[in-house]
Steps between C-alpha positions, in 0.01 A plus 500: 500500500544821543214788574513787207211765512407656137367872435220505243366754340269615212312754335387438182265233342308430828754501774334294728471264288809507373645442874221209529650308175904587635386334853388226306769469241745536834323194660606268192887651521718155506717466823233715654194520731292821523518563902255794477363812348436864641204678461484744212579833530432772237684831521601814259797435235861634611466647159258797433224426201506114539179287632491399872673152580449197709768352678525193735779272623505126474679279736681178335688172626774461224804308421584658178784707427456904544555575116291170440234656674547867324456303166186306577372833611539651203405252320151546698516887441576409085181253518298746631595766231733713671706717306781683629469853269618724767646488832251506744225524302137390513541078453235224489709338770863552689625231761800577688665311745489698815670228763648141384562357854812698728688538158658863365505443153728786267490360208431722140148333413408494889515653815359363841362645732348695192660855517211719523284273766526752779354758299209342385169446743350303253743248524609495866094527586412193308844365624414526889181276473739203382797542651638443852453819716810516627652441125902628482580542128828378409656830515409546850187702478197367663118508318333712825798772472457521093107511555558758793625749265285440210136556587188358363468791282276477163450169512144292507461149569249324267366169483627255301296220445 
């Protein structure tokens, strides 16, 4: 089994909900056991004119494949009426795999650790309450130097029960 840690992230059609039913769709993944979920964080779209989003990170115990996993994501995103109009726009639901165990994956559908994680406090926020604190990505860089130089900026944490 390996440990893989998913971004989530919504803002349309009730995003907390949205996250709620992905944890729970996550927890029935075959292979896999659902090792944990972040608290929610909402926070202002990269993109200007879009609603706000909420984002957490899941922790999972897998022993399916990396583009196994990718698929049966999707597949999750699909049921929950994701539709992929434009890059980076406002979605019902996105799951990306952030870390899948000490791997570097380079491959065209996927890369690991997912390339824009240091940039992003809602990820490596919701990140830090799961993971090890002394975390080393597989490209060397450790979780306390990426959070070091991204600070809690524009983020809230919210409740999501």
């Amino acid at each position: 089994m390996e440990r893989i840690y998913i971004g989530m992230g919504s803002n349309l059609a009730d995003p907390a909900e949205q996250l709620r039913s992905a944890v729970e769709a996550l927890g029935q993944l075959s292979l896999t056991t659902l090792a944990g979920v972040s608290a929610f964080y909402q926070s202002d779209s990269l993109l200007p004119g879009q609603p706000r989003y909420t984002n957490a990170v899941a922790a999972l115990e897998s022993n399916m494949a990396p583009l196994e996993l990718l698929d049966a994501l999707q597949a999750i995103e699909n049921d929950q009426g994701r539709e992929r109009l434009e890059r980076w726009g406002p979605r019902t639901l996105d799951l990306d795999i952030l870390l899948f165990g000490d791997r570097l994956i380079d491959e065209p559908r996927l890369k690991v650790p997912h390339y824009q994680i240091q940039e992003r406090a809602f990820v490596l926020y919701p990140l830090a309450e799961l993971a090890p604190q002394d975390l080393r990505l597989p490209d060397g860089r450790t979780l306390n130097d990426l959070l070091a130089a991204c600070p809690f900026v524009g983020l809230e944490r919210i409740p999501h029960a």
